[in-house]
C-alpha positions as CSV (number, residue, x, y, z in Angstrom):
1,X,258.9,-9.0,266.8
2,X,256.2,-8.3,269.4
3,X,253.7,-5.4,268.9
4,X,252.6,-3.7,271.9
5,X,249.4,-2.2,271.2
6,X,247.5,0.4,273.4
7,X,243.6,-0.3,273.8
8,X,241.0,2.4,273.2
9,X,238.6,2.4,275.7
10,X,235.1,1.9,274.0
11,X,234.1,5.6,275.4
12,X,237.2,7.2,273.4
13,X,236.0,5.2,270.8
14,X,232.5,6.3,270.4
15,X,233.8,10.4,271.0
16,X,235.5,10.1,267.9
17,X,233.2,9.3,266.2
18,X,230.7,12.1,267.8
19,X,233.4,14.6,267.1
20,X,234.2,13.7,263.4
21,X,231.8,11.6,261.8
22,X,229.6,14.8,260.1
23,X,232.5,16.4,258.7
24,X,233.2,12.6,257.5
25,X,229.8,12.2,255.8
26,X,230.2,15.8,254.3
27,X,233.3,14.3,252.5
28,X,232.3,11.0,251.3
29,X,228.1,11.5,250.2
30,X,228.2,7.4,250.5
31,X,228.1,7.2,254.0
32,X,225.1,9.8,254.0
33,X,222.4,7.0,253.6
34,X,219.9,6.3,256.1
35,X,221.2,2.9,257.0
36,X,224.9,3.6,257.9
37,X,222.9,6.3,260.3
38,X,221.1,3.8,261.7
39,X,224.3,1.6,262.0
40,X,226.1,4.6,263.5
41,X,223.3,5.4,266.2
42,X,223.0,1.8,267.5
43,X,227.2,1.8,267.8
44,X,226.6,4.9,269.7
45,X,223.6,3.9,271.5
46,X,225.3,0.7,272.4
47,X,225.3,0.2,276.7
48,X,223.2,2.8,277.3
49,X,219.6,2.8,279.1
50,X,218.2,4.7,275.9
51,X,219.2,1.7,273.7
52,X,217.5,-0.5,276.5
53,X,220.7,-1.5,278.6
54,X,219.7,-4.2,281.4
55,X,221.7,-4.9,284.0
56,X,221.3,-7.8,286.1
57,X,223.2,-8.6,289.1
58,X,222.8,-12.0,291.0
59,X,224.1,-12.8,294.2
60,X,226.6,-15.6,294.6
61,X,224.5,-19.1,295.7
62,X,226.1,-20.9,299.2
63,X,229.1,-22.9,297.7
64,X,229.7,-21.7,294.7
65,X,232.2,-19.2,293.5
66,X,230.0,-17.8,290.6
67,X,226.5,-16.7,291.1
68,X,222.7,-18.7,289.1
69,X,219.4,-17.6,288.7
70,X,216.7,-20.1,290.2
71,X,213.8,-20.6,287.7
């Protein structure tokens, strides 16, 4: 039997929990500590420029299909 599974997108993701995780904490105190916050906020600050997302892009070298950085 094959499962087909859809993928949620890691924005869809992270809305659900913006929508929903408060009323969630409301209903189970345990997840009110300091540290699941902290945990929560990095999982929601994940690939953005506030959480210090850095992209680099490096161009392709001559004869090679993938690109290098020269040190």
């Amino acid at each position: 039997m094959a499962h087909n599974r859809q993928r949620v997108d890691k924005d869809t993701f992270k809305q659900i929990f913006r929508d929903h995780w408060g009323p969630f904490q409301q209903r189970h105190p345990r997840y009110q500590g300091r540290h699941v916050q902290a945990v929560i906020d990095k999982m929601l600050g994940c690939g953005t420029l506030e959480a210090g997302l850095y992209h680099v892009s490096v161009p392709a070298l001559p004869g090679r299909e993938t690109g290098g950085v020269q040190l």
